[in-house]
C-alpha angles and dihedrals in degrees: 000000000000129000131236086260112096086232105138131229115219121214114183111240132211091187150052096251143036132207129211154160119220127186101202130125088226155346109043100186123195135185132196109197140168087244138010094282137073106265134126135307098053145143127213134193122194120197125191087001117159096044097323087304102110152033124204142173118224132183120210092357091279128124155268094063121243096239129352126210133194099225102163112194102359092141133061128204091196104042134037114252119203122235140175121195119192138195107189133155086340091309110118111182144148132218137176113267104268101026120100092201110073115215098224128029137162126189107223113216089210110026124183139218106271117218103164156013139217133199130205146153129209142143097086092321138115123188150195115216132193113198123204117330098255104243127223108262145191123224121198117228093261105100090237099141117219114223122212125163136271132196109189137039098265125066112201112194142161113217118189105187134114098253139318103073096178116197108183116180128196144152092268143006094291142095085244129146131282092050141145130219131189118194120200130202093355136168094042079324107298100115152046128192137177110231126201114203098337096293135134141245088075108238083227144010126190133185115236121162133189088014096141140061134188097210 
């Protein structure tokens, strides 16, 4: 969820678009930055601004906004409404979930390598995001972990392997101290531990045996 505040919230990105579901009456605000602050250069799209009336694209937080859009009603306090926002090739543009054309879009003359993007409400307005779905993924035996974003303090996932399930968390989509890292059904599936840092002795360590399952 995001406060009334117009903080925003960074979520590190791989590619050149995000998709998400928001719940607000008004004013879903995004930001497509460099790092995981507001600093220039940025891009920000606002979607159901000026009372839910109005969509608009703005650079380096200055005005006048890039394009402007008449969007009434686009956002729902009461239901989540699915979005996807893109940066590709200097084209930044946003579209309904299900829809190919965006319904606003704006072709940037220096564009700049997007890392991340935040999320906020404001204006009299809180809201409640989804990002991204959370696809079903394969990971090659290689302990190299995968990072993907998450927005709130809880991570649900389904894991079908014969043993070894490895979580690592961190403050962005690196294996960077300080960093946590939950294995699941280790050592032929006997075991799980909590790691700190990557350091031994393990902080805890758990039979259990039988965790995992390869079908």
């Amino acid at each position: 969820a995001t406060e009334d505040n117009l903080q925003y919230q960074f979520f590190p990105v791989s590619s050149g678009s995000v998709t998400f579901k928001v719940r607000t009456p008004n004013d879903a605000h995004l930001a497509l930055t460099l790092g995981p602050q507001e600093s220039d250069p940025m891009y920000e799209v606002f979607i159901g601004g000026w009372g839910n009336t109005k969509s608009v694209i703005r650079r380096n937080r200055t005005k006048p906004d890039k394009v402007e859009v008449d969007t009434p009603g686009i956002l729902n306090g009461g239901e989540f409404r699915g979005f996807w926002v893109r940066w590709d090739g200097g084209i930044v543009s946003a579209g309904r979930e299900g829809e190919v054309i965006p319904f606003i879009s704006w072709t940037d003359p220096e564009p700049f390598p997007v890392g991340f993007v935040g999320v906020c409400t404001g204006w009299g307005a809180t809201g409640t995001w989804k990002i991204e779905e959370g696809a079903e993924f394969d990971t090659p035996d290689q302990l190299e972990y995968k990072f993907g974003p998450v927005a709130t303090g809880l991570l649900e996932l389904q894991y079908r392997g014969p043993h070894n399930c490895h979580v690592c968390l961190t403050s962005t989509a690196a294996e960077v101290d300080p960093m946590y890292e939950i294995i699941l059904g280790g050592w032929e599936n006997s075991q799980s531990v909590i790691r700190y840092n990557r350091q031994k002795p393990d902080k805890v360590t758990l039979p259990t045996p039988g965790l995992m399952n390869p079908n």
